[in-house]
C-alpha positions as CSV (number, residue, x, y, z in Angstrom):
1,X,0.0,0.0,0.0
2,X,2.6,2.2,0.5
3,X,4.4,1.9,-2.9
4,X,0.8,3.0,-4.6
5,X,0.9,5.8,-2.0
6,X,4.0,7.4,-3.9
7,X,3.5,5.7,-7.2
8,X,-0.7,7.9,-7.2
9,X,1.8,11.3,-7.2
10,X,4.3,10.0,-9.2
11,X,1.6,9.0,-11.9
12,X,0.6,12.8,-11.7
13,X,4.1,14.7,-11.8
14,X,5.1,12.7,-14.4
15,X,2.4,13.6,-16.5
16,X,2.9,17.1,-15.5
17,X,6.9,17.4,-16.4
18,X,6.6,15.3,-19.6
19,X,4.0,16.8,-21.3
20,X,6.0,19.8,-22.3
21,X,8.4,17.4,-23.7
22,X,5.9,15.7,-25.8
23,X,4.1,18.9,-27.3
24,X,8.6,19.6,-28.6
25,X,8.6,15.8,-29.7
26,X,5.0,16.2,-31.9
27,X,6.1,19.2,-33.4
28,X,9.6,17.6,-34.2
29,X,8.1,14.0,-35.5
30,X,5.5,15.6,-37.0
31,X,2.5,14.4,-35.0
32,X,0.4,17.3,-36.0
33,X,-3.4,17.9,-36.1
34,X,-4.4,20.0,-39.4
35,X,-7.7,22.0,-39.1
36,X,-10.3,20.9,-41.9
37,X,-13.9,21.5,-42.1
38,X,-15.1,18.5,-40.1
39,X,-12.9,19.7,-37.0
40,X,-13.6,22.7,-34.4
41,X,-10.0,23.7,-33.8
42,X,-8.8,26.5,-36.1
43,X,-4.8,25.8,-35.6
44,X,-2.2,23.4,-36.1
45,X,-1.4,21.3,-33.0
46,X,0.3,18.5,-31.7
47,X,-1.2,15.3,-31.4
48,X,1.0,12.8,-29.4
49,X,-0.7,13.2,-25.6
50,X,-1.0,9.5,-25.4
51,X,3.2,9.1,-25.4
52,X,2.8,11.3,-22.4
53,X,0.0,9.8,-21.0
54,X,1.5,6.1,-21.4
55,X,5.0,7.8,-19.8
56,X,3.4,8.7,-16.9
57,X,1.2,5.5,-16.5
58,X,3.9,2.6,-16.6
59,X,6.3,3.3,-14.5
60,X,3.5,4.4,-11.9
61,X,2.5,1.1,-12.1
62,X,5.9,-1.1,-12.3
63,X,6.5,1.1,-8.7
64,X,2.9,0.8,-7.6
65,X,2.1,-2.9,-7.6
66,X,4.2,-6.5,-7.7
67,X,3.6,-7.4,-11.2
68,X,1.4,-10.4,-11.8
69,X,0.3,-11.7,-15.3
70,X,-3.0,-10.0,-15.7
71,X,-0.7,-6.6,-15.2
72,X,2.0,-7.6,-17.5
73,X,-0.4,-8.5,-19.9
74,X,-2.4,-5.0,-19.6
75,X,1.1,-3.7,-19.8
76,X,2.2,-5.3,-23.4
77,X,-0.8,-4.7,-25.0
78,X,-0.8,-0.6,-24.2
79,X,2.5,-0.2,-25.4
80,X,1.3,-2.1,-28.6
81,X,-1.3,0.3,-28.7
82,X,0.8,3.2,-27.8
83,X,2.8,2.1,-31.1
84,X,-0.2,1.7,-33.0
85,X,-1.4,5.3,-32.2
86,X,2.0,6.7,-32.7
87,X,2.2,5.6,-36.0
88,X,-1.0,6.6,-36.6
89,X,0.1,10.3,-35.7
90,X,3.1,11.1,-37.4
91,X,2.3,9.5,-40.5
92,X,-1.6,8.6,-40.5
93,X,-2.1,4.5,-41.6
94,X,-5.4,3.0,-42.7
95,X,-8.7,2.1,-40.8
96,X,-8.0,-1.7,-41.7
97,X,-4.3,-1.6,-40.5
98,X,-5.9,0.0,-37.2
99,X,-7.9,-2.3,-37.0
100,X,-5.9,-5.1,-37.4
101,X,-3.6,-3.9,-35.1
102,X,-6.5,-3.2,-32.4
103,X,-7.1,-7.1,-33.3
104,X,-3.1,-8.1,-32.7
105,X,-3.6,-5.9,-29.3
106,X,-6.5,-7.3,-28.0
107,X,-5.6,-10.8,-28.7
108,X,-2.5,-10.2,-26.5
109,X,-3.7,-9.9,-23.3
110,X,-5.9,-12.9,-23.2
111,X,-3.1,-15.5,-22.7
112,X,-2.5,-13.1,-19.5
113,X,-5.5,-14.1,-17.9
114,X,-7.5,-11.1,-19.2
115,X,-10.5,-12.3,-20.6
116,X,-14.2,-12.3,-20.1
117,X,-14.9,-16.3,-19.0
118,X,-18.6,-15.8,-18.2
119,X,-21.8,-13.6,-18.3
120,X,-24.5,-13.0,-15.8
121,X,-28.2,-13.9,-17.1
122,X,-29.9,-10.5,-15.7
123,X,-33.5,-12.1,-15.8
124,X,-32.4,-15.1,-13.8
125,X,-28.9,-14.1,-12.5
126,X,-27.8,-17.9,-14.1
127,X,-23.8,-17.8,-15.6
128,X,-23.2,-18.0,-18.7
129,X,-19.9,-19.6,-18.9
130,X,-18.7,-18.6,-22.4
131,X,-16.1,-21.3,-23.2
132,X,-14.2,-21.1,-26.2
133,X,-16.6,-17.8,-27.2
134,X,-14.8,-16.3,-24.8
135,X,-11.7,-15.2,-26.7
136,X,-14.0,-13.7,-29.3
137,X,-16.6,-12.2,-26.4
138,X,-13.1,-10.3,-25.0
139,X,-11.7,-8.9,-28.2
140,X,-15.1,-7.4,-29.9
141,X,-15.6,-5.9,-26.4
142,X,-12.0,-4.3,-26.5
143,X,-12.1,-3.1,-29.5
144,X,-15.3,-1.5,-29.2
145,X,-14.4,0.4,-26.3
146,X,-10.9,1.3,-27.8
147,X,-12.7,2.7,-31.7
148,X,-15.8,4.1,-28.5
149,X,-12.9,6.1,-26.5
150,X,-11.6,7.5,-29.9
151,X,-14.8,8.5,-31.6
152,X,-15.1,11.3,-28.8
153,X,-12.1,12.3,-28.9
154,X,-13.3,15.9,-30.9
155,X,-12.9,18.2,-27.6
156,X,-9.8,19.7,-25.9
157,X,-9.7,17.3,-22.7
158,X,-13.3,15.2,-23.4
159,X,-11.9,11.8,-23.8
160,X,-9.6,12.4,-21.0
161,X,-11.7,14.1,-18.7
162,X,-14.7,11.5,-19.4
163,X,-12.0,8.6,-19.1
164,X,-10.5,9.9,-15.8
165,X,-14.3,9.0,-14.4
166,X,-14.6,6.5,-15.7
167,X,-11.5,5.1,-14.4
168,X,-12.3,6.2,-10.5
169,X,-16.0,5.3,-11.0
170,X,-14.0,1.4,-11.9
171,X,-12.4,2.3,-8.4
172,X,-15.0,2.5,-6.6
173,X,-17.2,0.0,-7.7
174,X,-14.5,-2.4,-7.2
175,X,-13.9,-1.5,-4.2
176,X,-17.5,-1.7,-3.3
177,X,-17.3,-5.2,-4.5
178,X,-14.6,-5.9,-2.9
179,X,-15.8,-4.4,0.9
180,X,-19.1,-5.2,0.7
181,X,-19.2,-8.4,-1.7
182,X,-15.6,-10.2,-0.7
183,X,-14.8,-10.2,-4.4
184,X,-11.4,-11.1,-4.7
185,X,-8.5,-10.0,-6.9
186,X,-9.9,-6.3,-6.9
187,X,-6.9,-4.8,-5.3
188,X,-5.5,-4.6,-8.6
189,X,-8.1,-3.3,-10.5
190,X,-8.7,-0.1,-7.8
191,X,-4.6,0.5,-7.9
192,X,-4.4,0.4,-11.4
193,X,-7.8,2.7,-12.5
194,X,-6.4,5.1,-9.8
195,X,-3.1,5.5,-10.6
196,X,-4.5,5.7,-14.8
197,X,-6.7,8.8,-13.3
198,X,-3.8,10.2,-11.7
199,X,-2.0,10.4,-15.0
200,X,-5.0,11.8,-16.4
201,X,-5.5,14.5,-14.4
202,X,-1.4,15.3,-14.5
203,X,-2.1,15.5,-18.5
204,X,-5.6,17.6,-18.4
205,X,-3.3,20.8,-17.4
206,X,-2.3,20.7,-20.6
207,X,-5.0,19.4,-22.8
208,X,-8.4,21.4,-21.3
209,X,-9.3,24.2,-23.2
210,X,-7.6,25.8,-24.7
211,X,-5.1,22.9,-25.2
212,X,-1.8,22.8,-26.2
213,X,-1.9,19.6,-27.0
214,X,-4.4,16.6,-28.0
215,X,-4.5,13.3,-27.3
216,X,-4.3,12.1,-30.4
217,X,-5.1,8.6,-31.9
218,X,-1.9,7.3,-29.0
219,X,-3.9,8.6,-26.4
220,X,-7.4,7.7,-27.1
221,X,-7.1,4.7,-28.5
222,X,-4.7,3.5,-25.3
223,X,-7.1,5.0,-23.2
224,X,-10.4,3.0,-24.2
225,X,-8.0,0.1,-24.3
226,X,-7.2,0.2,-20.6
227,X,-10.5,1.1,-19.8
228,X,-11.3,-1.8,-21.2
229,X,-9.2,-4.1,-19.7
230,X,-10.0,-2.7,-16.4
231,X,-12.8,-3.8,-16.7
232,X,-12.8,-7.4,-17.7
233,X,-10.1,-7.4,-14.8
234,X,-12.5,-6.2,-12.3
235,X,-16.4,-5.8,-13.5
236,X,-17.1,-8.8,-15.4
237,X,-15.8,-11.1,-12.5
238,X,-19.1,-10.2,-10.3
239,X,-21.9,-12.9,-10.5
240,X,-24.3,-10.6,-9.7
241,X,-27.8,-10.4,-11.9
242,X,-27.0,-7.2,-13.0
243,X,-23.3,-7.0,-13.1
244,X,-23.3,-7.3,-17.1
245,X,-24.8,-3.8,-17.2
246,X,-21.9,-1.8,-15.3
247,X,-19.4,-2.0,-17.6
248,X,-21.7,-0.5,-20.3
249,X,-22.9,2.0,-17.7
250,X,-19.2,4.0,-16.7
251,X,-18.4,3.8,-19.8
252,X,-21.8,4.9,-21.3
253,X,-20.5,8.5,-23.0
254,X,-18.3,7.0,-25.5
255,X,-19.9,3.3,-25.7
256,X,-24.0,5.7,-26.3
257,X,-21.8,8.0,-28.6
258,X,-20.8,5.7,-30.7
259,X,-24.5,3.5,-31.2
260,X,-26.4,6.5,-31.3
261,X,-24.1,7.6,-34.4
262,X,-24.4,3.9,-35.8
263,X,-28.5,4.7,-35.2
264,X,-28.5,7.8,-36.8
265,X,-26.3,7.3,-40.2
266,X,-28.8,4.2,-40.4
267,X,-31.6,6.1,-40.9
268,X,-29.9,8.6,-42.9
269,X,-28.9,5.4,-45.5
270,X,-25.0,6.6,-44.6
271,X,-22.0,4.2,-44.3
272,X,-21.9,3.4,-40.5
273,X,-18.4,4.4,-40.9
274,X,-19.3,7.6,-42.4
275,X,-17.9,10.8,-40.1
276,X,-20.3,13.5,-39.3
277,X,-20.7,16.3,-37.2
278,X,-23.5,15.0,-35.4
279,X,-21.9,13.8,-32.2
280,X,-23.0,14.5,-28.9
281,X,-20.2,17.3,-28.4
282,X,-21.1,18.6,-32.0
283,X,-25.0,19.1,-31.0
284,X,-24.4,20.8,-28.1
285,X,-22.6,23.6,-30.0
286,X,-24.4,24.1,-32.0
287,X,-27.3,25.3,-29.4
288,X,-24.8,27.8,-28.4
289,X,-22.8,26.5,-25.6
290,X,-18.9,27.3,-25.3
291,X,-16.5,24.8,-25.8
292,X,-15.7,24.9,-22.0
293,X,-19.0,24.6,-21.4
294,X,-20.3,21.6,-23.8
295,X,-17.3,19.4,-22.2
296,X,-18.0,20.1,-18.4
297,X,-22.0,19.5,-19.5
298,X,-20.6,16.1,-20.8
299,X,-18.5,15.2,-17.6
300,X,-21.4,16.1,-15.5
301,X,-23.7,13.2,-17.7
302,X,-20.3,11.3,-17.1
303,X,-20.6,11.4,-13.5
304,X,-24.4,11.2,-13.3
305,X,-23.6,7.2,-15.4
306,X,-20.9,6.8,-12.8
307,X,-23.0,7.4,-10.0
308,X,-25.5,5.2,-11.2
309,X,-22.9,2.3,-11.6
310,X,-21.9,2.5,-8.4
311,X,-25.6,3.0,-7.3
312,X,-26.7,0.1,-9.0
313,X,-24.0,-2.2,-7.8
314,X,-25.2,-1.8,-4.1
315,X,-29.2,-2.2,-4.9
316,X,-31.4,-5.2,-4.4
317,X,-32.0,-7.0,-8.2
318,X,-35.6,-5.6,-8.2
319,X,-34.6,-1.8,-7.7
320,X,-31.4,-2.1,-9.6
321,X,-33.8,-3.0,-12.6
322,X,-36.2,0.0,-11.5
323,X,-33.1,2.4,-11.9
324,X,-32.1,1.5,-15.1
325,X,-35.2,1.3,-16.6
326,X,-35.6,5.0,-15.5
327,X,-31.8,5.7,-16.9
328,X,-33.0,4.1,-20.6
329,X,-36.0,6.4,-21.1
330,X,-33.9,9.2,-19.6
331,X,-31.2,8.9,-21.9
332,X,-33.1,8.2,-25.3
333,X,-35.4,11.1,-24.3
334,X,-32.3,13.5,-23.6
335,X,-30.5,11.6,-27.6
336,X,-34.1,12.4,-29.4
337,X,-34.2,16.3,-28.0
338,X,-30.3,16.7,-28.9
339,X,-30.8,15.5,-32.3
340,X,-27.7,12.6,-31.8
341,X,-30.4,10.1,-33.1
342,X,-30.9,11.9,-36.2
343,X,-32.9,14.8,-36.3
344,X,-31.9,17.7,-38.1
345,X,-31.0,21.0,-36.5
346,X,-33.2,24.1,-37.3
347,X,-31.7,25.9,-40.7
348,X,-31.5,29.1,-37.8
349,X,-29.0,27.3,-35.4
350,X,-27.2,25.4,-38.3
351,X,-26.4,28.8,-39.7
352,X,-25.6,30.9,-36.4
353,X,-23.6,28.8,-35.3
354,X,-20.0,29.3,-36.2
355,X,-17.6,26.5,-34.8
356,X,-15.9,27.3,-31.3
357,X,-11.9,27.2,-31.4
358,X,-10.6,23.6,-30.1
């Protein structure tokens, strides 16, 4: 306990002294984030946060905790995503090779120990052991929540900021699960999303608005991976009825992001794949808030899922099933009157609005 003590600070300082370095190093390398008409940022900027964020991570962790194979693990695959990402900055590869690379990443860690070995029935709280599924099960779901993390990446400090609470709201429930439910092996789990906040929160300094750096395809992308892992570590080893729904639920921002913009270019007979400026950030703009503004609105919706994971991890089945039945009509009420399902904004706002400086 006392190494994570001094590794939490560590984490932070670190993040805080090498950023500066980094913003030189993108601007040397060429990691550098052009302005075009799908973006809100009106300047040239450097795009290599995740380097700093990964930096600042590892050796938090190699001082923090003994290393065991699940940690290992988590630790080779980040710095194959931090490659990944890098790459992806400086000189700007393809979706597939992304992809593919996500793919190579995911499938990794699961000889580690990091893997998703069964699923709680939430009707009749009966496991679901997944067996050979399971490899699959764990890759789509780290992928997802690696492309998720990046999708909302369009904001100076969103995905960090959203992923910083997410990462404590993982804290806390495990340690709820751990104090309350005698869960075991969560000690890891609470070090490690603590001391990933910690970096995060060393890193924001530099990258809330107005930024002077971003976090680039290295940091999102290595930031929904962790995330991810985290949470097969930790979340996914309750057998609890409604355990299946928390990980979904901290990570709701860029996981709803992401299916509302599947939803929406759907109905608009667009490629899924298709970019738009339709995004939860991108709606809120454009009905006149400031870009400080739209992401501390989105970091309070953050906290309000985050609270509700924790909330609904500590409920009887019955009212845990009460709450989030209340959370689904609240949320696709709130994605229908923002227009992130598909409706169109009024001609008036479309044209008054002129795009706030990332």
């Amino acid at each position: 306990m006392d190494r994570l003590y001094a590794a939490l600070p560590l984490a932070a300082v670190l993040a805080l002294l090498l950023t500066p370095w980094v913003i030189k190093k993108a601007y040397a390398w060429g990691a550098l984030d052009r302005p075009n008409q799908r973006k809100v940022h009106c300047r040239v900027m450097p795009r290599l946060g995740g380097l700093a964020v990964y930096l600042s991570f590892v050796p938090a962790v190699l001082l923090g905790l003994p290393l065991n194979s699940q940690i290992i693990g988590l630790l080779l695959g980040l710095t194959l995503i931090m490659a990944l990402g890098m790459v992806d900055d400086i000189k700007d590869i393809s979706p597939r090779s992304k992809l593919l690379g996500q793919i190579a990443a995911a499938l990794l860690v699961v000889p580690f120990g990091i893997k998703v070995v069964f699923l709680t029935n939430p009707l009749t709280g009966q496991l679901i052991w997944l067996g050979w599924a399971s490899v699959p099960v764990t890759v789509f779901w780290l992928v997802a929540v690696t492309n998720a993390v990046n999708l909302i990446d369009g904001l100076d400090g969103l995905a960090g900021g959203v992923s910083a609470i997410a990462a404590l709201t993982m804290a806390a429930v495990a340690w709820t699960q751990a104090h309350f439910f005698g869960l075991s092996g969560q000690y890891e789990v609470i070090a490690l999303a603590l001391l990933l906040a910690a970096s995060l929160l060393g890193f924001l300094r530099y990258n809330f608005h107005p930024a002077s750096i971003f976090l680039g395809d290295s940091g999102s992308m290595l930031l929904g991976f962790a995330l991810a892992v985290l949470s097969v570590m930790g979340l996914t080893k309750s057998a609890t009825a409604i355990s299946v729904f928390l990980p979904p639920l901290i990570l709701g921002i860029p996981l709803l992001d992401t299916f509302f913009a599947i939803v929406r270019r759907f109905k608009q007979n667009r490629p899924i794949f298709q970019a738009d400026k339709e995004h939860l950030h991108h709606q809120l703009l454009a009905r006149g808030l400031s870009h400080r503004q739209t992401v501390l609105v989105i970091y309070g919706i953050s906290l309000l899922l985050g609270a509700s994971a924790l909330l609904l991890n500590l409920l009887a089945p019955d009212h845990a099933v009460l709450l989030l039945a209340g959370l689904t009509v609240l949320i696709l009420s709130g994605a229908d009157r923002l227009g992130v399902l598909g409706r169109r904004m009024t001609e008036k706002t479309a044209a008054g609005r002129v795009p706030a400086k990332r």
